[in-house]
Backbone as a ProteinNet text record, in pm:
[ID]
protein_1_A
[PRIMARY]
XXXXXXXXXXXXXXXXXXXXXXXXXXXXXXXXXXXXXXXXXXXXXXXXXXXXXXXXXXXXXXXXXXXXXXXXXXXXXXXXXXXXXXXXXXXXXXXXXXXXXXXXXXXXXXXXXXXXXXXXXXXXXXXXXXXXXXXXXXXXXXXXXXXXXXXXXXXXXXXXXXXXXXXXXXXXXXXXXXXXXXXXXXXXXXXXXXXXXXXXXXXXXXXXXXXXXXXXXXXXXXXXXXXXXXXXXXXXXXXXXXXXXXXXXXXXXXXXXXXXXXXXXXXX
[TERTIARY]
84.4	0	87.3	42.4	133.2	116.3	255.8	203.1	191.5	131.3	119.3	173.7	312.5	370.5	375.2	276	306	158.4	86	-45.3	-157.5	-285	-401.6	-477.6	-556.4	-642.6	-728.6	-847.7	-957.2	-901	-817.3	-761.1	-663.9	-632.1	-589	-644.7	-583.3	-623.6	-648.5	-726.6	-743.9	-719.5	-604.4	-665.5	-645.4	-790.3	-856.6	-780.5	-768.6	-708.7	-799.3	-881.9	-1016	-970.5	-1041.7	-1015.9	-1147	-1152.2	-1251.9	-1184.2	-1103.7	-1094.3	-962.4	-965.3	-887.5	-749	-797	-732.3	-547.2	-544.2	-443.4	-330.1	-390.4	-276.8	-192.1	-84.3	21.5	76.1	-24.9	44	34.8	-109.2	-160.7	-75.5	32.6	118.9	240.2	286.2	382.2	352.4	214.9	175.2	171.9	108.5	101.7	269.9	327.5	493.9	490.2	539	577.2	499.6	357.8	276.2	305	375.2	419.5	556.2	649.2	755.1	752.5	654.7	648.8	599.3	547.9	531.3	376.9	264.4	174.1	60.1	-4.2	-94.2	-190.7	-149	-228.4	-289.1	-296	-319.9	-395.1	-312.1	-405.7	-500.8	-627.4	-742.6	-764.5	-742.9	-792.9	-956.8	-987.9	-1138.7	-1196.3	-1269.1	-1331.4	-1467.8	-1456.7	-1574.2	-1584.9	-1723.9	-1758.6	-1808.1	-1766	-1776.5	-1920.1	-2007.5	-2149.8	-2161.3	-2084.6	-2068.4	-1960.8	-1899.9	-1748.2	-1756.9	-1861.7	-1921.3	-2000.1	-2056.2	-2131.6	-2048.1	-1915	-1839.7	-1769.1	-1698.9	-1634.2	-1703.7	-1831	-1915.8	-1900.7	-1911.9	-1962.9	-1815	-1688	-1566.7	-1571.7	-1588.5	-1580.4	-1666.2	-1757.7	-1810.7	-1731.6	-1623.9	-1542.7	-1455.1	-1478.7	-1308.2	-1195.2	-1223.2	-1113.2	-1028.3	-1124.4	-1049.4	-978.4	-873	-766.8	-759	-767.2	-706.5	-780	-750.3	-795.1	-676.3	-680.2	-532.8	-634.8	-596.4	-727.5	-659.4	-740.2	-656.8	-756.4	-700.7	-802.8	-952	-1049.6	-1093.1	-1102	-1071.6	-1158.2	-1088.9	-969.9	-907.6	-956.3	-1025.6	-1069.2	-1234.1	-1285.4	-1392.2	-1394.7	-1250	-1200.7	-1189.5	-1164.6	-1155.3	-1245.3	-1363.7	-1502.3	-1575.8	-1495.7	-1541.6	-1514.7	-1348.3	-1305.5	-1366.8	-1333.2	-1397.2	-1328.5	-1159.7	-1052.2	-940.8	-840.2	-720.9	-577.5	-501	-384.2	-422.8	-313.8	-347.3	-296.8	-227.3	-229.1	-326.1	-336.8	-475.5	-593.7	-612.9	-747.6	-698.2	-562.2	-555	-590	-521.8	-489.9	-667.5	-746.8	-848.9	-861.1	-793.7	-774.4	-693.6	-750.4	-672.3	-638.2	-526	-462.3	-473.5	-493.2	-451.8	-570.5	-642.3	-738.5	-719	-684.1	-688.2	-758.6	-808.8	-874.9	-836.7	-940.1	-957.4	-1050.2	-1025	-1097.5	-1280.2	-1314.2	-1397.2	-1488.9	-1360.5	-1377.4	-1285.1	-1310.3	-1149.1	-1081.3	-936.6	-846.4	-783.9	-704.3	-705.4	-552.8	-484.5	-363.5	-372.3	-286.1	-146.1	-79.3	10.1	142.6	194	129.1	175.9	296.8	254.3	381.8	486.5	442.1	580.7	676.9	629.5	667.8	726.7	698.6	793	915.5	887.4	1002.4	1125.5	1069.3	1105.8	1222	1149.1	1270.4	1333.7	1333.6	1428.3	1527.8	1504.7	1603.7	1690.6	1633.1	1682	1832.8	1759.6	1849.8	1939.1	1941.9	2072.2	2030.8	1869.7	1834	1806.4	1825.6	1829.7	1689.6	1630.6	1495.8	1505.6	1570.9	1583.8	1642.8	1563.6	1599	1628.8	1591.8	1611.4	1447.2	1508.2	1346.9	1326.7	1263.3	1135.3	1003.9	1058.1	930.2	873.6	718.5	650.3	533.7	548.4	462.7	335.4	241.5	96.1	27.9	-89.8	-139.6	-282.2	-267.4	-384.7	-391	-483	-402.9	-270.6	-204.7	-79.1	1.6	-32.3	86	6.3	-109.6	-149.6	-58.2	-36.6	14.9	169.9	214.2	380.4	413	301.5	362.5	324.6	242.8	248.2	350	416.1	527.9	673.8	669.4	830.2	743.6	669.4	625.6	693.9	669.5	642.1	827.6	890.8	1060.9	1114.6	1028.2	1168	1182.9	1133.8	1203.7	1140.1	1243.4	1247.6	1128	1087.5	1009.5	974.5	833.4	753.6	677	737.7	611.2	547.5	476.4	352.6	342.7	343.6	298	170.5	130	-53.8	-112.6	-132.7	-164.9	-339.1	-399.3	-507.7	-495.7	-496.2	-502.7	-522.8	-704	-759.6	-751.6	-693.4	-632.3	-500.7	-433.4	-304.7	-319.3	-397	-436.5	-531.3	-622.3	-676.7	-583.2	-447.4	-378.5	-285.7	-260.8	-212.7	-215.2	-386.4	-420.2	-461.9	-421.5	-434	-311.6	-202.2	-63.8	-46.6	-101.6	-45	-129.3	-259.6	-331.5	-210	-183.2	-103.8	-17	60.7	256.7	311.3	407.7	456.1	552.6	551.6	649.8	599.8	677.9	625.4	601.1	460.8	439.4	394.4	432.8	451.9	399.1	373.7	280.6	439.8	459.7	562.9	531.1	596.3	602	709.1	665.5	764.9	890.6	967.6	1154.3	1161.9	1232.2	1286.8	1444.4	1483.9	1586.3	1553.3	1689.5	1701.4	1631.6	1582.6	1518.3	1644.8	1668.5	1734.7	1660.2	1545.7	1455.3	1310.3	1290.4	1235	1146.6	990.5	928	812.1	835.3	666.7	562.4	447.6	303.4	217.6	321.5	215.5	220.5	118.6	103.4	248.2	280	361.7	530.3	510.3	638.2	615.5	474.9	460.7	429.3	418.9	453.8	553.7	646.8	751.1	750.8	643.8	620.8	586.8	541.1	453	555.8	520	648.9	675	789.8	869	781.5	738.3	709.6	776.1	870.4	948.1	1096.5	1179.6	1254.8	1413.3	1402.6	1575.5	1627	1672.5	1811.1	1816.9	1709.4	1725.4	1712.1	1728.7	1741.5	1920.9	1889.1	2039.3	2112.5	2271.3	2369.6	2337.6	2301.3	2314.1	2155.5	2046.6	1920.1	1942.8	1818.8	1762.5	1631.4	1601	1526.3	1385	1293.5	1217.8	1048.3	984.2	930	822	688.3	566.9	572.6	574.5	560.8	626.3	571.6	591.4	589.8	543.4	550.3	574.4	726.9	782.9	853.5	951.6	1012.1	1088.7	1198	1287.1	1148.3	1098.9	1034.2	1143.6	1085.8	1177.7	1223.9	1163.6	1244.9	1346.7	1306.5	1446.6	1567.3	1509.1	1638.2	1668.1	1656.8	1670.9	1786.4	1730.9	1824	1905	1913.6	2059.8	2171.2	2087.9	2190.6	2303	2222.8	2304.1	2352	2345.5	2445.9	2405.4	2207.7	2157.6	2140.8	2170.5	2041.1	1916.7	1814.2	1699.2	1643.6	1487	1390.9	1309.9	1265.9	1159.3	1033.4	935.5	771.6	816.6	872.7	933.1	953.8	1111.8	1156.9	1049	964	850.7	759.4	733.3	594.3	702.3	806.4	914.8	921.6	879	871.2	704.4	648.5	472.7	442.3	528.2	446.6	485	601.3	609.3	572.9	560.6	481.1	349.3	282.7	103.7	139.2	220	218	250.1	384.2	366.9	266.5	201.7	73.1	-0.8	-37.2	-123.1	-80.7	28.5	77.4	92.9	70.6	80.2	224.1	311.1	458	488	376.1	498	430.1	307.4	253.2	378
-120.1	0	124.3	207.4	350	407.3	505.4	580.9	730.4	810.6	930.7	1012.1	1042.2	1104.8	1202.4	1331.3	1467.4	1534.8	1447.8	1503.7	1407.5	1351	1277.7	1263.7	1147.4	1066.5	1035.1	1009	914.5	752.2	732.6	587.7	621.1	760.9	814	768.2	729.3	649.7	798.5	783	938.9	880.6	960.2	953.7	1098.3	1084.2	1214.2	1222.1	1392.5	1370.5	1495.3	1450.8	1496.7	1562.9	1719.2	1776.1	1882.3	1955.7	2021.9	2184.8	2302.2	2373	2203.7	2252.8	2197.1	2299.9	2408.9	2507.4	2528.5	2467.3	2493.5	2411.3	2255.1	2163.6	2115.2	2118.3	2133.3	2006.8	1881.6	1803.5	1722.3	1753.2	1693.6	1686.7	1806.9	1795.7	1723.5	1691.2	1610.1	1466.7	1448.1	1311.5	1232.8	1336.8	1306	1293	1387	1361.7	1199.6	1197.4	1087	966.3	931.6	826.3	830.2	911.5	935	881.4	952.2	896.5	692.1	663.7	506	505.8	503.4	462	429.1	521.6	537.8	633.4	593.1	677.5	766.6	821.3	858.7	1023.3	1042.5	1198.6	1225	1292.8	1353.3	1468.8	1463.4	1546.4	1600.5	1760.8	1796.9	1748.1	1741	1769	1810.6	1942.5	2023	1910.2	1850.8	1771.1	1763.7	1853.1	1838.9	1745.7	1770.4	1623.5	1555.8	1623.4	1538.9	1471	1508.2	1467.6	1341.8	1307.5	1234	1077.3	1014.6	899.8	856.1	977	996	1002.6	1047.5	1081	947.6	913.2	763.3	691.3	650.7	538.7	544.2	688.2	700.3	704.8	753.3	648	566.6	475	308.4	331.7	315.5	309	378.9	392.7	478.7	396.3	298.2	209.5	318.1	405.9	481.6	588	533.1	634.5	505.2	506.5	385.5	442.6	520.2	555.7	709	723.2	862.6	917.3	1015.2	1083.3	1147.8	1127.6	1187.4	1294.6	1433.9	1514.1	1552.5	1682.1	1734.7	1770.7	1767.9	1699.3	1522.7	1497.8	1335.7	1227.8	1213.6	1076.6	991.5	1034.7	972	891.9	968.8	925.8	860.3	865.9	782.8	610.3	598	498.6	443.6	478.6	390	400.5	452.2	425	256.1	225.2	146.4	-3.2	-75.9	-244.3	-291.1	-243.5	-353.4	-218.6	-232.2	-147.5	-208	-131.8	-200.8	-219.3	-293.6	-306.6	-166	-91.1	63.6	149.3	132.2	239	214.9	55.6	13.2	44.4	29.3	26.9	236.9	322.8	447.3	493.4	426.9	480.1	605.2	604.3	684.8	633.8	670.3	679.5	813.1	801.3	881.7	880.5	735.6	695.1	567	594.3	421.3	367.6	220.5	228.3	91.7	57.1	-32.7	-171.5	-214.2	-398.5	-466.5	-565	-700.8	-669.5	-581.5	-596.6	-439.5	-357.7	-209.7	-136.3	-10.2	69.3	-14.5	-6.3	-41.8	56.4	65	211	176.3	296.1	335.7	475.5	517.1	594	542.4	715.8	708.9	789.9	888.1	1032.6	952.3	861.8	829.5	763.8	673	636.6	704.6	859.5	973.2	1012.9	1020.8	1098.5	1025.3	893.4	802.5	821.6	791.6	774	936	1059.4	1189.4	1157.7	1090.9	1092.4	996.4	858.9	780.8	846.6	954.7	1021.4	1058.1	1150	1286.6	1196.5	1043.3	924.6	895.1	881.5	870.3	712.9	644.8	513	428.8	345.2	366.9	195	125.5	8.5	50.1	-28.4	-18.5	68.2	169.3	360.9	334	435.8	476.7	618	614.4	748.6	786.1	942.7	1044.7	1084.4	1086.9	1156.1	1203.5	1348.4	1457	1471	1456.9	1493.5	1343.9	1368.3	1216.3	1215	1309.2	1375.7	1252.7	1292.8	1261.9	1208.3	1321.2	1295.9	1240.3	1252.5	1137.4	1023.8	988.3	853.1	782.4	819.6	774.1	770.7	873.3	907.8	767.3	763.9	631.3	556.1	490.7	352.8	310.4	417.1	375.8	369.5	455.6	400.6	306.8	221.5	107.2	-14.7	21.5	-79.7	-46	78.7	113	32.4	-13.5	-129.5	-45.3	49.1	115.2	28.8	96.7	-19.5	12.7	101	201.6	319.5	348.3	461.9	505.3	676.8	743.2	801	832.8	962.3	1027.6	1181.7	1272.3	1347.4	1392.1	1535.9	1551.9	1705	1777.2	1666.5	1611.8	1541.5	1416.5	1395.1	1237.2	1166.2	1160.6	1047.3	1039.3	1167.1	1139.4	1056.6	1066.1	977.9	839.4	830.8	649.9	595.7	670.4	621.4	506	647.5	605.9	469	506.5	390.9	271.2	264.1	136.9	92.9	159	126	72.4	144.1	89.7	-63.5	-102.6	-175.5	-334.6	-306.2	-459.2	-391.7	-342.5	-313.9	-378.2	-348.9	-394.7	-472.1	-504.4	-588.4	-427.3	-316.1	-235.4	-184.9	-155.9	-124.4	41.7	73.6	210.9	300.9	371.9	449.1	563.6	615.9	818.8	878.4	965.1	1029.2	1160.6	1304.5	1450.9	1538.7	1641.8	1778.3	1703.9	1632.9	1577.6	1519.8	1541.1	1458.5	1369.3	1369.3	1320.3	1151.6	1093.5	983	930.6	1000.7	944.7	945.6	843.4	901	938.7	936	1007.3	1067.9	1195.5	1301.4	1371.4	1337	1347.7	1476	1564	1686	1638.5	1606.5	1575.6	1699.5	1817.8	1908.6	2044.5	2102.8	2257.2	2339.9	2330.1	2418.8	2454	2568.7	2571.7	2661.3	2661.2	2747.9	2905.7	2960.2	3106.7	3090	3189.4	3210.3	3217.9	3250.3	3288.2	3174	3052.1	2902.8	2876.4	2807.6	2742.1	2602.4	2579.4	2434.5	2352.6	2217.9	2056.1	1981.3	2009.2	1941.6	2054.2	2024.7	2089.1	2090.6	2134.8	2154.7	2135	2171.3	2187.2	2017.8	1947.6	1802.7	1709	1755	1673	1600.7	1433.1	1394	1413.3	1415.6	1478.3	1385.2	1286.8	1208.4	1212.1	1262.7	1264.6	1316.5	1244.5	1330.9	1360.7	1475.6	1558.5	1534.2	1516.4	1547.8	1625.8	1722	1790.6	1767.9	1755.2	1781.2	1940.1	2013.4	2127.8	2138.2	2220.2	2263.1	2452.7	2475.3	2609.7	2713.7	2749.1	2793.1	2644.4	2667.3	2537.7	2527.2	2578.7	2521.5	2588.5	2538.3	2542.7	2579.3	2611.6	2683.1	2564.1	2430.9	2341.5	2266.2	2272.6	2205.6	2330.4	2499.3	2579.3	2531.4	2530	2479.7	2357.2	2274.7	2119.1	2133.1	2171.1	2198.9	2295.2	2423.1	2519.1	2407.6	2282	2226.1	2095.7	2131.5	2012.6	1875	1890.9	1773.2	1775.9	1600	1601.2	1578.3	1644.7	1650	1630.8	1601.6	1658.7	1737.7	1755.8	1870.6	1784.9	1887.1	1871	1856.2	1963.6	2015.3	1840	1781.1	1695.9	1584.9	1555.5	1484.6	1476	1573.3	1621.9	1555.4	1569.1	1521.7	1408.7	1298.6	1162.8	1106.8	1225.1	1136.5	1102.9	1184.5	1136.6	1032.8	1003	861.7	771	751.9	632.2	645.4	715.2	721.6	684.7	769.2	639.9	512.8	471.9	357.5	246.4	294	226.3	189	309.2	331.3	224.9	225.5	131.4	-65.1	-67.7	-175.8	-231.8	-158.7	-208.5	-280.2	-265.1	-329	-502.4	-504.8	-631.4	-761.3
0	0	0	-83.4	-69.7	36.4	76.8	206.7	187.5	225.6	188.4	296.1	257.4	367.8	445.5	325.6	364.3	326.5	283.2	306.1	322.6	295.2	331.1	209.1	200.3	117.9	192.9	123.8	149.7	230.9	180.7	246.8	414.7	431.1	580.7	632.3	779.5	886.5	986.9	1094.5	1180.1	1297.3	1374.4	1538.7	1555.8	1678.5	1758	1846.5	1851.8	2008.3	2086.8	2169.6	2265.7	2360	2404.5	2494.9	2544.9	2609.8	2630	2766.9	2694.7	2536.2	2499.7	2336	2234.2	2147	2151	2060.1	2130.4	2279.6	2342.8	2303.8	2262.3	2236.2	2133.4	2129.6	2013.8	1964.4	2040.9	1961.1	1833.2	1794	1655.8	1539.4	1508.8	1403.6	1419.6	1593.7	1605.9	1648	1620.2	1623.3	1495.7	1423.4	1262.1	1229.6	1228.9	1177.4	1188.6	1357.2	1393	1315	1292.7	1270.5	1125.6	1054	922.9	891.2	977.1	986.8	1004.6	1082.1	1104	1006.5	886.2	765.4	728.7	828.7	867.5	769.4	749	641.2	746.4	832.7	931.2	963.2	1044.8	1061	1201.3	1290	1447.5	1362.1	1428.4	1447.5	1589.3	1621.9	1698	1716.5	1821.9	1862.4	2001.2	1981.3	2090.6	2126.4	2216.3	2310.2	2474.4	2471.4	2612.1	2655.9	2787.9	2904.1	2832	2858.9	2867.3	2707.6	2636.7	2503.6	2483.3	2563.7	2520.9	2467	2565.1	2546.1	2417	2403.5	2277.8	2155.8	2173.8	2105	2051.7	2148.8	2131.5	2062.7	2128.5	2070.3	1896.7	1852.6	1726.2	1615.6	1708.2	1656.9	1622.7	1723.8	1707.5	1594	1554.2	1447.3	1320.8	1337.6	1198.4	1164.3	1068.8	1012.5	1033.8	967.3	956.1	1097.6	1167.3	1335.6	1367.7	1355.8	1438.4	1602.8	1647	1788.6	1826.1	1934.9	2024.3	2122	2131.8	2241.7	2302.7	2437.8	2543.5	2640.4	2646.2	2736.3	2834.6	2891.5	3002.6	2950.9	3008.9	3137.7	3107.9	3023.7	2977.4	3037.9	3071.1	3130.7	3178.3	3292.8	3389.1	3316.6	3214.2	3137.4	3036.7	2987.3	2853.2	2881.4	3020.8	3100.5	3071.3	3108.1	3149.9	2986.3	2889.5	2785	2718.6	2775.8	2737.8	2767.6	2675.2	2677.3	2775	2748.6	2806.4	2824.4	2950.2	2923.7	2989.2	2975.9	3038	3239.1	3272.2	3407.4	3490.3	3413.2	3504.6	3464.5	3348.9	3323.8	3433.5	3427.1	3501.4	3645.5	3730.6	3860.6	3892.4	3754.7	3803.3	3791.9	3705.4	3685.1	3565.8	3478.5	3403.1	3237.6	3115.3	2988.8	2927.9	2869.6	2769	2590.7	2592.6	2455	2483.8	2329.1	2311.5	2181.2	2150	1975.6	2038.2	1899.1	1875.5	1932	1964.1	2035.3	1958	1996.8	1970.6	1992.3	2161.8	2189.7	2180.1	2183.4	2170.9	2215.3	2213.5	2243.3	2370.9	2342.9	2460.8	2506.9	2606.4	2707.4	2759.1	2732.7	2834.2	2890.3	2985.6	3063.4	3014.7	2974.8	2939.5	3021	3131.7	3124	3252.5	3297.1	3419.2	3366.3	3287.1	3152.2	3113.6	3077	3020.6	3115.9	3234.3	3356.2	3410.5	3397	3424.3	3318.2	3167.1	3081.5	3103.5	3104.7	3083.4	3213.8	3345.1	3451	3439.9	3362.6	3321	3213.6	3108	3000	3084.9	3178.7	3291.4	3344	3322.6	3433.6	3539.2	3560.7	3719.4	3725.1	3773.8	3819.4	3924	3869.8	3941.2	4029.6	3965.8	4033.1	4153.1	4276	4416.9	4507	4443.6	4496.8	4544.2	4679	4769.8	4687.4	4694.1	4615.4	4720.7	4699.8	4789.2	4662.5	4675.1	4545.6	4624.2	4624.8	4630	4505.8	4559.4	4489.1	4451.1	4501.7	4478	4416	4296	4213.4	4063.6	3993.2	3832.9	3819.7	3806.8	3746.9	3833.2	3971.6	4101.6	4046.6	4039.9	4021.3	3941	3816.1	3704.1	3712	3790.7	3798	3915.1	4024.1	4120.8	4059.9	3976.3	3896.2	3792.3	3769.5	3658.3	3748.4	3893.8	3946.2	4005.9	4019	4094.8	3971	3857.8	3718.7	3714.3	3763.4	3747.4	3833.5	3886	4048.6	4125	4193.1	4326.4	4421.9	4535.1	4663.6	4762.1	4724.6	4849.8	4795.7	4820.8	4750.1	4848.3	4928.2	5052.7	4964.5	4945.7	4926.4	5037.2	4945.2	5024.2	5001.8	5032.2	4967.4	5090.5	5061.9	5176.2	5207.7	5105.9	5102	5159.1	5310.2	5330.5	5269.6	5247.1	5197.3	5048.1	5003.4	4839.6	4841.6	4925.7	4986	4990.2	5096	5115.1	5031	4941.8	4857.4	4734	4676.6	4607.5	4643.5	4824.2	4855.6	4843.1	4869.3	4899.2	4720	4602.6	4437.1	4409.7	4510.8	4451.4	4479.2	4662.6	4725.8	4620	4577.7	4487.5	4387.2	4284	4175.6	4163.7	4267.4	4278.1	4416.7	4437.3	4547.2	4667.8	4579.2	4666.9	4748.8	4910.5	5024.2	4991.5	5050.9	5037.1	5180.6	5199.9	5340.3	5348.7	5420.9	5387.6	5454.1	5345	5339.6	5359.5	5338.8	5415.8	5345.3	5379.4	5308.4	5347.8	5410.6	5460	5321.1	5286.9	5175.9	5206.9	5308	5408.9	5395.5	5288.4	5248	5157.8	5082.6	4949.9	4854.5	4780.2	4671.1	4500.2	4523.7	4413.9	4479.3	4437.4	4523.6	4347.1	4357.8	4268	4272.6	4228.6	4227	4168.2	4205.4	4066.7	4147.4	4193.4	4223.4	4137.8	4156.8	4098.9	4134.2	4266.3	4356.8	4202.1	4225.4	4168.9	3994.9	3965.4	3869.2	3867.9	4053.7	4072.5	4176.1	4121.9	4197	4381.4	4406.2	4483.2	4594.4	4493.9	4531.8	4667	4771.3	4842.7	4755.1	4850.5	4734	4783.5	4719.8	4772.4	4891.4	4893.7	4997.3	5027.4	5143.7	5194	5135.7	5037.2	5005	5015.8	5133.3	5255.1	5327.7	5296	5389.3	5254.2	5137.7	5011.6	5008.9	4960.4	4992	4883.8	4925.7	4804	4714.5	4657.3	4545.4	4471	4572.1	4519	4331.7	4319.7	4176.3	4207.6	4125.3	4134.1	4035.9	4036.9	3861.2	3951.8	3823.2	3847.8	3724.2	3806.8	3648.3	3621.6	3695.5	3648.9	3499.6	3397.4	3281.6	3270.4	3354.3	3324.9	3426.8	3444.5	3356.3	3364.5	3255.7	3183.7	3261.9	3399.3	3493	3634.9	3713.6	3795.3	3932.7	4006.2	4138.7	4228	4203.4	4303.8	4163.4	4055.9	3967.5	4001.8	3998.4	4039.7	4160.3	4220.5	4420.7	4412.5	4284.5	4304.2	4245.1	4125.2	4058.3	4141.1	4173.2	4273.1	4386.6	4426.8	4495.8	4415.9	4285.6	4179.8	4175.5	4185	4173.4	4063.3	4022.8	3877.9	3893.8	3743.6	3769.9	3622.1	3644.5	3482.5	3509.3	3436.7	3448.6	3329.2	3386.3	3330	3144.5	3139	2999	2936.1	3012.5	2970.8	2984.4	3057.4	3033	2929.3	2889.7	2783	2650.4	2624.1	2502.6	2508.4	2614.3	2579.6	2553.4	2570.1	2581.2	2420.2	2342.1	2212.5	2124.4	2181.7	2110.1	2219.4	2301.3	2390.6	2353.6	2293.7	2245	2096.1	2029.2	1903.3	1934.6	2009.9	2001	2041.1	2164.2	2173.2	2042.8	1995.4	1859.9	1767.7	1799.2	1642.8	1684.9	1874.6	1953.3	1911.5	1933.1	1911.5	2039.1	2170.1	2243.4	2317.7	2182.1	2186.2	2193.7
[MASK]
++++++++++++++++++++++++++++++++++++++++++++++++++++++++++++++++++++++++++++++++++++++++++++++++++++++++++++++++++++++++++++++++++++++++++++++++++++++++++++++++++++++++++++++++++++++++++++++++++++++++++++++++++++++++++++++++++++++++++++++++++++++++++++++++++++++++++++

């Protein structure tokens, strides 16, 4: 079959990528590259869909030979989920999808976004086998960020959030999930040797840090969801003392090829 590298046919394959606004996200043209570059007759479609619409939305996918897949953003994750027939075992433990392509029975469902965070901290030389890990925020994006150093081999995973029962909720998802001991952890970051943000804190200057600086250990690494601004005030904080670190930035640069590759089920 020919591939059409640089523009679209009737024979293009589509994946959506769903949000509710849509106009903000930049990655439709570097999804298409990429699904092009794999030798893909494909093409991302933005699409503006509200919540009460999304279900409605999907359903009428599936019904499209031609929609191979969906990229799911804010607000829908957590709804893209319960769209699905079948999903991976972190999607189903975090309660949430990113990415759906086609099944046997109907859409199938991943998370990537904790993949993606692992993935830029191993980039940065951070080492995840048998390292204790503090991870701050136990929202969305901690969900997904502690299921992937759970799936990385660390030895020990506290959580921290100012939200108890958002805390032990997550806890008690990790502990059926994985075999690693998990503990309620605190602003000390004293003996972790990987020290994780999945919080807001850190995108006004002004924010206080996640955890305490000054009790971070000399060999720690650092990584941060924050994205904006692109070095956040606790990645300045960790480097000033000659840690390594990632940032939100270096995260968002691995999510789009882990959603193609899903898409394309390379890692069947």
């Amino acid at each position: 079959m020919s591939v059409v590298l640089h523009g679209y046919s009737g024979a293009t394959q589509v994946v959506f990528i769903v949000g509710d606004p849509i106009a903000q996200v930049k990655s439709p043209a570097g999804v298409t590259a990429l699904l092009q570059a794999r030798g893909q007759d494909a093409i991302c479609v933005p699409a503006h869909v509200k919540p009460a619409e999304l279900a409605e939305f999907l359903r009428l996918a599936w019904r499209m030979p031609n929609v191979s897949g969906v990229l799911v953003t804010v607000p829908h994750k957590f709804a893209a989920l319960a769209a699905c027939a079948t999903a991976t075992a972190r999607a189903s433990s975090i309660g949430a999808a990113n990415v759906l392509r086609r099944g046997m029975l109907g859409w199938h469902g991943d998370m990537c976004d904790g993949e993606a965070f692992v993935a830029a901290m191993r980039a940065a030389g951070a080492q995840l086998a048998g390292q204790r890990a503090l991870l701050v925020g136990a929202g969305g994006a901690g969900s997904a960020i502690a299921h992937a150093l759970v799936d990385g081999g660390v030895a020990e995973l506290a959580l921290h959030d100012a939200d108890a029962s958002r805390r032990e909720d997550l806890a008690a998802k990790l502990r059926r999930y994985g075999q690693v001991p998990i503990s309620a952890g605190s602003t000390d970051p004293a003996g972790f040797t990987l020290v994780c943000n999945a919080t807001p804190m850190g995108m006004q200057v002004a924010d206080p840090l996640p955890v305490q600086v000054k009790r971070l250990h000399a060999d720690a690494f650092v990584a941060d969801v924050v994205t904006v601004p692109a070095v956040p005030e606790l990645i300045k904080a960790a480097r000033a003392r000659g840690l390594r670190t990632s940032t939100g930035t270096d995260m968002f640069a691995q999510v789009r090829a882990l959603l193609v590759g899903f898409l394309l089920d390379e890692n069947a």
